[in-house]
Steps between C-alpha positions, in 0.01 A plus 500: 500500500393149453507195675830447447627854636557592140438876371277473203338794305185453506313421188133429538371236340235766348764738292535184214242445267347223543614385823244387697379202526152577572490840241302436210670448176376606192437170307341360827156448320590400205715171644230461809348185462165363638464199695392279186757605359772378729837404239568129485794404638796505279647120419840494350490335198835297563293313757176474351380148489483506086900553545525242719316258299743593226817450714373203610364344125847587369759305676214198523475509091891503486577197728200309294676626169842373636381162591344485219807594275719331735282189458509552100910567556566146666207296267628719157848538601424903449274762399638641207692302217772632229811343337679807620293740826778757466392564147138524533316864436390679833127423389619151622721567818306806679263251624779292710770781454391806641124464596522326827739799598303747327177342741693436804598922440208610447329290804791615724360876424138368551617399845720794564217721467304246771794499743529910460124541633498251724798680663393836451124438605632281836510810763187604336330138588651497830352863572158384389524234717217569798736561756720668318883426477828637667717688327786255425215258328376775282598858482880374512442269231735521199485189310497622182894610579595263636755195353334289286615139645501636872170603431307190643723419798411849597171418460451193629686617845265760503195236443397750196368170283370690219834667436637167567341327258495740221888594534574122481320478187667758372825355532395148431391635097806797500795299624334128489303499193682704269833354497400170579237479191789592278657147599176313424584451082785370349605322163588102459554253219225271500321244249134472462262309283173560299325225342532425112416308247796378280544315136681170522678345202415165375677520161857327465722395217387138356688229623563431126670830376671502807827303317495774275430808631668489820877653450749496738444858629346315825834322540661840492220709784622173715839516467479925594205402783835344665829649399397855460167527714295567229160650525241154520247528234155609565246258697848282611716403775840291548279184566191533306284700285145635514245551221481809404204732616415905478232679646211508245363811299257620817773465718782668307200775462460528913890495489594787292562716751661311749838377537437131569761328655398139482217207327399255682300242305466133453691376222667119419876450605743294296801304673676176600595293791846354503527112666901452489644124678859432549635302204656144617815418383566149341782366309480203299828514258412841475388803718204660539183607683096402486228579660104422460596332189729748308884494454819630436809359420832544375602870701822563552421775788697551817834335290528886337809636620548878549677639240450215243380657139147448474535370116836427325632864371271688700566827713225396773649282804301342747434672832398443856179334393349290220105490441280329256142478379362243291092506421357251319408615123716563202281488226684769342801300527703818684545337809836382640312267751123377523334251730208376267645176400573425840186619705101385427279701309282636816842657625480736227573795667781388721845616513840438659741711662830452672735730678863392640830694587770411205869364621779705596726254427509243197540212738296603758209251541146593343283736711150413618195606237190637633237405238135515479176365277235792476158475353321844435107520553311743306209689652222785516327596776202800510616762784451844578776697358622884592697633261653870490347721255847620410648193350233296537718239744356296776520612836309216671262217411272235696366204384153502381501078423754222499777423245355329166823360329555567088445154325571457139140574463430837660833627486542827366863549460746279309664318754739297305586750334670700743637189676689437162629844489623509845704136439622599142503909515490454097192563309523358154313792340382786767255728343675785386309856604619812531631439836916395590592247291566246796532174360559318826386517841750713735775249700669758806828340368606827569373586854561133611841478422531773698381324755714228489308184276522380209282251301628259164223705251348830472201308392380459859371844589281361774864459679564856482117598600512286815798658596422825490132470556574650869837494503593275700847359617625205316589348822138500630406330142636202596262444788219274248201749689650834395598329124125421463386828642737683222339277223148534612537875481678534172221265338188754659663822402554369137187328509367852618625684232436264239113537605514865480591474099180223510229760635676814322272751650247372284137647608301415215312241664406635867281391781380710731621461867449708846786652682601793657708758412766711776680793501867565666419873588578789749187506799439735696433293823361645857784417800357315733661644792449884435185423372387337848695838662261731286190273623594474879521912471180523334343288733613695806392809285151383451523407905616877608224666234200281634625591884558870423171507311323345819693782691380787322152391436475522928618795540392842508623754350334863589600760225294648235743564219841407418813634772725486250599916516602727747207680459244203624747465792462821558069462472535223732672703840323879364208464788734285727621823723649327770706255268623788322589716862685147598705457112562958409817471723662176325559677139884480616495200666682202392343176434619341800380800681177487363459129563599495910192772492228307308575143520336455805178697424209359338310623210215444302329574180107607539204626347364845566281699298562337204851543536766214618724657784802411634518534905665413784340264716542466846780210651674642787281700765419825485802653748748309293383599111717839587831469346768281696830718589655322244276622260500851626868469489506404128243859357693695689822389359341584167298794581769740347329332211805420316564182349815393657624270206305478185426155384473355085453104435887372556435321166538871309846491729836554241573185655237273478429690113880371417424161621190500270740607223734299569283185490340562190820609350641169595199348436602637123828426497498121621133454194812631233708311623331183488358611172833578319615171675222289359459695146761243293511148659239559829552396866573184661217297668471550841401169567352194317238508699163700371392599834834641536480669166174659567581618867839683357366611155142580553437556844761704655438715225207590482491528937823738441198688301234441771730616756566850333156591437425511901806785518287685187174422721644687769628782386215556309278494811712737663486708208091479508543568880697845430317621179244676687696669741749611180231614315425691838834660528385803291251564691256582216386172435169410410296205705521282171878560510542406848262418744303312261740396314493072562818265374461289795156273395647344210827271442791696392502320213220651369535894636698570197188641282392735798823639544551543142191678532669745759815513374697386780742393245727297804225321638381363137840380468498325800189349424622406141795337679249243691369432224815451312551286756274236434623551136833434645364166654341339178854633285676282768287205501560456128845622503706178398422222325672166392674346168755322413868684291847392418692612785871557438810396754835512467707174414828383453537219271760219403525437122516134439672473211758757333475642114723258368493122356586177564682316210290353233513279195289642245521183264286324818139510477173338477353340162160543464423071470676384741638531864840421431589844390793583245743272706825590704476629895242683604600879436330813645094454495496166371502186717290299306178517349312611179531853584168634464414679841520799373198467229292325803571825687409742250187280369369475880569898527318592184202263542458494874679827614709267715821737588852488312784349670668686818673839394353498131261690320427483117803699424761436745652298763635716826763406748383377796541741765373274779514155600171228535485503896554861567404522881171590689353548157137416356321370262343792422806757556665660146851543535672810235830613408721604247661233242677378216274344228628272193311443198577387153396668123428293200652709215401346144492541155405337189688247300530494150413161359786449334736544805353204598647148426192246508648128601254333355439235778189273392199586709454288819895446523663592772804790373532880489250682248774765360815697513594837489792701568489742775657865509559699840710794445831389427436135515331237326389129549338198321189402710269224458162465656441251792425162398258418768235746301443301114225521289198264533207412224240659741363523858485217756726314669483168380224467185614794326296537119603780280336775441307592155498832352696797597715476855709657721756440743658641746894505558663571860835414486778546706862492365848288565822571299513264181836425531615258809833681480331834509690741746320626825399822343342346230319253755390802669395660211310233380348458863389836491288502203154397435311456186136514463285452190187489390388280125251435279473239292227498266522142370452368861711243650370174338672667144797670690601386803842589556633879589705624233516771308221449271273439801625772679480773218172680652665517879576775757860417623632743754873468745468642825791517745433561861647813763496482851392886631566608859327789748386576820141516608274567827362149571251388711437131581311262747643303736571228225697773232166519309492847342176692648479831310710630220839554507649905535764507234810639650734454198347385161608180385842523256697241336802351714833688481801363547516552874179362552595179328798462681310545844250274399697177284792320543529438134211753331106484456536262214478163667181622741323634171602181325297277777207691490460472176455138496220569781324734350533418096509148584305297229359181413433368151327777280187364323367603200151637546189620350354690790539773757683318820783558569760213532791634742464739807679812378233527220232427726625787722531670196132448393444610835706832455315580193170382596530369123563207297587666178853378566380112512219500270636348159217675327593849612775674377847555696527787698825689491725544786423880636146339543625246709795649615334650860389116577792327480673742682251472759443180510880402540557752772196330709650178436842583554399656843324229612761280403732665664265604859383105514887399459696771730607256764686293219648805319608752737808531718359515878572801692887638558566700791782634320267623240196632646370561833150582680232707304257736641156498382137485649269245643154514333271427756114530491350563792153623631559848601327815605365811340363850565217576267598827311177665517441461898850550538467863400162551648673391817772714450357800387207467842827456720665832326194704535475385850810597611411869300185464649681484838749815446171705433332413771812592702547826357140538477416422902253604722619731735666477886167712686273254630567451938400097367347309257123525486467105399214469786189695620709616792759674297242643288235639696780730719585672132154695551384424815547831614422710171131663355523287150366141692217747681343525188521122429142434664318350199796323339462140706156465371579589149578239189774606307335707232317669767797606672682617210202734455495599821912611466455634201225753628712570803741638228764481797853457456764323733814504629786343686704724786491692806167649617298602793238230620203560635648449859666840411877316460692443236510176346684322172252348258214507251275801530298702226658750315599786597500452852805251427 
């Protein structure tokens, strides 16, 4: 009976091999060591001071590196540089990408494997202590297991610093560094500079040859710089222009592979101050107005009535407004006005202009004129220009010097010259060129009618330029400030552009200049904020390594080898008999059993023999060291020596396992989601704001990462825990296999090898899962990334205008010379005007890529399917839908010479060049060609010579019926057709002026006849109807039916193909001519089409029509749906309800949006599967329910063999390194087992014991 009154059978200690503690054992001698030869203490290499050093160099070299890049961030405006970041290779991104996560990983493991002996070693310090420790500060320790952020509170209410410290480091790198390093790098737009040397040109066109190699092309670029927004020339803006420069050879070298943005260099810049005075009005017999010298007289302004013809017999009538411009040459003698007779050679460069409103009423008294004298100053001026490297246009400049005026003797540009262009818009003879044959300077008659003013000649296109120079309100004109302001901007932008023809991009003479080249790229810049996050936690990283360092260098620790196994537990209590007396009768204790019975009792680690021993040391006297009742109460509750309810980890529960499951499922589900989601047009922003950005799409990931890796930690620690004692289960396990056997020194992270090694299959998979975890975390950091897509939202949209036309007079048009048009009331597109927009629009398109009116494209016009001011929207928002598109086709063929009935009109006299009678089906009509377009001795407008040798001309020629009686379907007939022809004549036109048969007998005549088509197409447009991708053909284009031309006209197509027509074959005289140029614009656009001049060249022969066929055709359907885009407001019928309602279609809007990287996507993915795998097998695969509690401190362990022979025969294992111990198992040759046995107190307890007493 023992103390206890319990029966026992007795079992002397004697009857076991091996169990006393003071028999000799067998390897005694061979592990006996001599006093010299006393082991060194054992220093875990976690806390060695090299680690430390390493810990602490670390997070020091990273806060200097992020200052420094920080520093190099804010000073570079980024790190790393590239036109496009998304689209560099990884060799480029790792660095900034997925290293700092990669290093913040890897350092988190570093420090996990710090915190784990730190936590593991503390009861081991606090036994070696010299008084020892009690047994809630040490034995009853379980840090290790415990919740990774509750870790230091727990510590730091128990005052256990070095736990304190080394846990809070730990979860400063795993939950503090890792995610927030993720938010430290993100992507801007920035511009940066590198210097440069650059080539500056200082060649120009002579003064001299200026006269006569300067066309009017200039005239043309100015008028599409303002009515159609052309593209400015290179090295110009609307008020001045800059020599032109270019980096030189070493720089474009340096430059190759970079994207430069912009140049910055000094260069000259050319342009002109405006000084503008009120003119004062006098009237001495006869009206007028002077100033500083200079006047006018003899204006009728402000008596204009509205409505009142502008000339006898003419279709234009005067409107709101009247405007004039008069400038003071007319040495060409086209001038309607000039002020040089009545203004002093120094005012050379002035001009007047007036503004007033016109009567409403004949008798209405004359309204007020605002008029004003303006003198133009020319100037240069050196600055330092930026221009952008794409089109070469400034983007700033600052003055380098003062202004230094242009004087007749360092003037570079022909002053006069322009000034007499811009008061007489006539050149006598403009250089012709291959290049639209222009032959005067464009006048907005058009466009200003529209507006409301009229002026007495189009011979004043100044009028038209200050008008719609910045489109300003005719009202606010007649303020005297905003007149001058108009004037003085019209002059610099043609002054401007007549400079940039001057310097023509000529570099063959240079100088050499220094300047600085920059570069509009993506940068990778450092945030501020996160990156002052990431320092602060590196700082109070280095602080908690330097203190825990200090810490562990004072204390003791009193162990000679690693206690990292059950089996140098078990060395450390084998000669402690009364320890092991006081823990044999806990084996079926639970923890909190086991804790009211040794917290209160000291212990301590010494040194005996060699060996280190744990003891009991005295704290309570003598009388009261028995066992309290309580205690006595608790072993004989479990003296039965059954364990009354089995413990296993709750995280191996079915429930906590399906919450596991169930998070990485979700986990799975919601990273599909949001990929599928994002795959086609990405996320939405969060927020503007980068901090934002990075907190939602860099930082929450990758701590959703962080925070699963602790749950992998933990169950893998358990697992460690548990393998030993499963291992034991057989009970024929070897020491290496299970006493021995040590997962609990190292991180889990890195266990995987060793239990590869052993083939615990589950374990290795847990281990591979905190690894995967860290995986996981750099997969998340890099997960999405930004660019910018066409996103697509539904719309409903209001069609402005229906298919269908107003009424129009085909026999009203536009004649080529002369603003007046064909007479009668303005019909359809024509209001006035000479009717050449259309070749403006196409010329600025083909030479300066400027877009084609609203809802056209080469081909076709399409239907509006929205109006201008459609709500909430853009500039940069596309707008598509489905709609109806009109174009025309030129079908032609060739005309027999013969059918042709030459009139014979002398050359130079005004009169139709021929006849011919015209066949469509059924019908028939006598047509003669348009008067307006006669035969002239050769090129020029006013000192025409003819032209020696063999010539050619060039025929364009619209038709009108021949008879005045003719009936309307002859008139439409003859309206419908157009005759083009091509002739050589090889005596020249100084032996054979006039067209006629005989001149005309080598010629290419052809008849073409024009068909509107009709379809449906796909458009997209911009917010202004501009056409921004190809249209999707819905239904091909086919000729009108029936139907459709009822739908469409009141009275047929006939009268709208008639009127364009006379835009877009409209012809001036047709020299003779013995070169290349062409002479009209459908041949120019022709030459253009062909990218020939076979068809103009009088020395080449004539091509025949299926060679030129293909050109026509397309250049008449460009100009026909240009014509008919640029003139939709005047030609269709505005929206019916009855006819049409709402469309649907889609809002085009481009957005910044958010993406899920593809690759890292299914890393993610796939780690989140294989975790929630990972997860069933561990379930199905779990340890056991036989353990009374979990042995996760030295108190729960020791009572597993307290009371068994196996730890007698532990005496040389605490002095033994770990090769010597394995040894000294090995030669034991036992084997060991978990279960039921009798101890050496003769009772039966549960736990390890050797084999086969188990």
């Amino acid at each position: 009976m023992d103390a206890f009154g319990n029966q026992a059978a007795p079992a002397p200690r004697s009857s076991f091999p091996n169990s006393s503690l003071h028999a000799s054992s067998t390897f005694k001698n061979i592990f006996r060591r001599t006093k010299s030869s006393e082991p060194q203490r054992w220093k875990p290499p976690a806390l060695h001071p090299f680690t430390f050093a390493i810990a602490i160099a670390t997070p020091l070299a990273l806060i200097v590196t992020l200052v420094l890049l920080l520093r190099r961030s804010q000073r570079d405006d980024g790190i790393i540089f590239a036109p496009d970041i998304n689209a560099l290779p990884l060799s480029r991104t790792f660095m900034y990408q997925y290293f700092p996560t990669i290093l913040a990983v890897v350092f988190s493991i570093f420090w996990a494997w710090i915190d784990l002996e730190t936590k593991r070693l503390e009861p081991y310090y606090r036994l070696s202590e010299e008084k020892g420790a009690l047994g809630k500060d040490s034995l009853l320790l379980s840090y290790p297991f415990g919740f990774v952020p509750l870790v230091p509170v727990k510590a730091f209410r128990q005052r256990h610093w070095s736990v304190f410290w080394a846990s809070l480091a730990l979860l400063l790198v795993t939950w503090g560094l890792v995610p927030t390093q993720a938010g430290i790098f993100s992507t801007e737009h920035i511009k940066r500079s590198v210097p440069a040397t650059f080539d500056v040109s200082t060649g120009s066109t002579p003064l001299k040859q200026q006269a006569d190699s300067m066309s009017l092309k200039y005239s043309l670029s100015a008028y599409g710089i303002v009515s159609l927004n052309e593209t400015l020339p290179p090295f110009m803006a609307r008020n001045y222009t800059l020599v032109p420069f270019r980096p030189s050879e070493l720089s474009r070298k340096d430059a190759e592979n970079v994207e430069t943005r912009y140049w910055t260099a000094p260069t000259t810049l050319y342009s002109l101050d405006m000084h503008c005075e009120p003119a004062l009005p006098f009237n001495k017999g006869i009206k007028g107005w002077n100033n500083s010298g200079c006047a006018v007289v003899g204006l009728q302004m402000g008596n204009y009535t509205i409505g009142e013809a502008l000339a006898p017999g003419s279709s234009i009538a005067y409107q709101a407004f009247s405007a004039q411009y008069i400038g003071f040459w007319n040495t060409w003698g086209n001038a309607d006005f000039y002020l040089s007779p009545s203004c002093p050679t120094l005012k050379k460069h002035s001009f007047f202009a007036a503004i007033s409103r016109n009567k409403e009423r004949d008798t209405d008294p004359a309204k007020n004129i605002t008029a004003i004298f303006c003198e133009p100053t020319y100037y240069a001026q050196e600055v330092n220009a930026t221009v952008d490297t794409t089109d070469r246009l400034p983007i700033r400049v600052d003055p380098l010097g003062s202004k230094q005026p242009l004087s007749d003797t360092n003037n570079i540009f022909n002053t006069t010259l322009m000034e007499m262009l811009l008061n007489g818009g006539i050149p006598p003879n403009p250089p012709r060129g291959n290049e639209p044959p222009n032959q005067k300077v464009p006048n907005f008659n058009e466009q200003v009618m529209g507006k409301g003013l009229t002026w007495p000649s189009d011979r004043q296109p100044m009028v038209g330029f200050s008008t719609m120079i910045d489109d300003t309100p005719l009202e606010d004109l007649l303020d005297w400030r905003v007149l001058s302001r108009s004037y003085a901007e019209a002059y610099r932008l043609f002054f401007a552009r007549a400079m940039v023809e001057v310097f023509n991009g000529n570099f063959t003479n240079i100088k050499e200049v220094a300047g600085s080249r920059s570069m509009a790229t993506d940068s990778v810049v450092l945030e501020p904020l996160f990156t002052y996050i990431v320092i602060a936690f590196l700082g109070v990283l280095t602080i908690a390594t330097i203190v825990l360092l200090c810490l562990s260098t004072r204390r003791t620790l009193k162990l000679y080898s690693d206690p990292s196994t059950l089996g140098t537990i078990m060395g450390l209590v084998t000669k402690s008999e009364a320890l092991l007396r006081d823990f044999e009768d806990l084996d079926c204790c639970t923890l909190e059993q086991i804790q009211q019975t040794v917290q209160q009792k000291r212990y301590q680690l010494v040194s005996q023999q060699e060996q280190i021993n744990l003891i009991e040391r005295p704290s309570i006297p003598a009388v009261n060291r028995q066992m309290t009742p309580q205690t006595v109460s608790t072993l004989r509750t479990v003296s039965t020596k059954a364990i009354e309810k089995p413990v296993r980890p709750v995280e191996f529960s079915l429930r906590m396992s399906m919450l596991f499951i169930t998070i990485f499922v979700a986990l799975a589900t919601l990273l599909a989601t949001v990929f599928i989601k994002a795959r086609n047009n990405g996320l939405s922003l969060p927020s503007q704001n980068k901090f934002v950005q990075n907190l939602l799409e860099n930082y929450i990931p990758t701590a959703i990462a962080t925070l699963i890796e602790p749950l992998w930690v933990l169950i893998n620690r358990l697992l460690c825990l548990l393998q030993p004692i499963e291992e034991l289960q057989s009970c024929n396990a070897k020491a290496k296999e299970s006493i021995d056997l040590n997962y609990s020194s190292l991180p889990p992270q890195l266990v995987v090898f060793k239990a590869l090694r052993a083939r615990h299959m589950v374990l290795a998979a847990v281990c591979s899962m905190a690894l995967l975890a860290n995986v996981l975390s750099v997969a998340f950091a890099g997960l999405f990334h930004h660019d910018a897509i066409a996103v697509f939202k539904s719309a409903i949209f209001e069609q402005p205008y229906d298919l269908s036309f107003v009424t129009i007079n085909g026999s009203v048009g536009p004649v080529a010379d002369r603003s007046g048009g064909t007479g009668g009331s303005p019909s359809g597109a024509y209001s006035g005007g000479d009717g050449r927009d259309q070749f403006y629009i196409l010329e600025s398109n083909l030479s300066s890529g400027t877009p084609l009116p609203p809802w056209t494209d080469e081909n076709m016009f399409y239907l509006p399917f929205m109006a201008e001011d459609f709500g909430n929207a853009t500039a940069e928002d596309q707008f598509e839908s489905e709609t109806d598109t009109l174009g025309a086709r030129l079908d032609c063929e060739v005309i027999d010479l013969g059918d042709l009935r030459f009139v014979g009109t002398a050359v130079g006299t005004y009169g139709s060049i021929l006849n011919k009678t015209v066949e469509t089906g059924n019908s028939q009509a006598n047509c003669s060609s348009n008067p307006n377009t006669y035969a002239v001795i050769g090129p020029g407008n006013t000192d025409r010579v003819c032209e020696n040798g063999t010539s050619a001309m060039e025929l364009v020629l619209t038709m009108d019926a021949l008879d005045a009686n003719a009936t309307q379907d002859e008139k439409e007939i003859c309206m419908g057709t157009i005759i083009l022809g091509w002739i050589r004549n090889p005596e020249g036109s100084c032996k054979s002026p006039n067209v006629t048969a005989e001149t005309a007998k080598d010629s290419l005549f052809v008849q073409c006849q024009p068909q509107l088509v009709h379809g449906r197409a796909l458009v997209r447009v911009d917010i202004n109807g501009r056409l921004v991708k190809s249209p999707h053909t819905i239904e091909p284009a086919r000729d009108l039916t029936e139907h459709d031309s009822r739908e469409m006209f009141e009275n047929g197509p006939s009268d709208l193909i008639a009127q364009s027509n006379r835009y877009i074959f409209t012809s001036t005289k047709a020299p003779w001519h013995n070169d290349s140029f062409p002479s009209d614009f459908f041949n120019y656009f022709l030459g253009r089409a062909t990218n020939d001049s076979r068809l103009l060249d009088p020395k080449q022969s004539l091509p025949s029509l299926e060679d030129i066929q293909r050109p026509i055709q397309d250049s008449y359907a460009t100009l026909f749906s240009i014509w008919l885009g640029g003139n939709r407001e005047s030609l269709l019928v505005p929206r019916s309800n009855s006819k049409s309602g709402p469309i649907t279609g889609w809002r085009v809007v481009n957005e910044e949006r958010i993406f899920v990287s593809t690759a890292l996507f299914g890393i993610a993915l796939g780690i989140l599967c294989t975790y929630a795998l990972v997860a069933c097998m561990v379930y199905l695969r779990r340890p056991g329910e036989y353990l009374a509690r979990l042995p996760t401190n030295l108190a729960s362990v020791i009572p597993l063999f307290a009371g068994s022979t196996a730890v007698r025969e532990m005496g040389e294992v605490s002095g033994l390194q770990k090769k010597a111990r394995a040894e000294h198992f090995e030669k034991l040759n036992s084997r060991y087992g978990y279960g039921s046995y009798i101890g050496i107190d003769g009772r039966v307890h549960i736990g390890i014991e050797k084999t086969p007493f188990v």
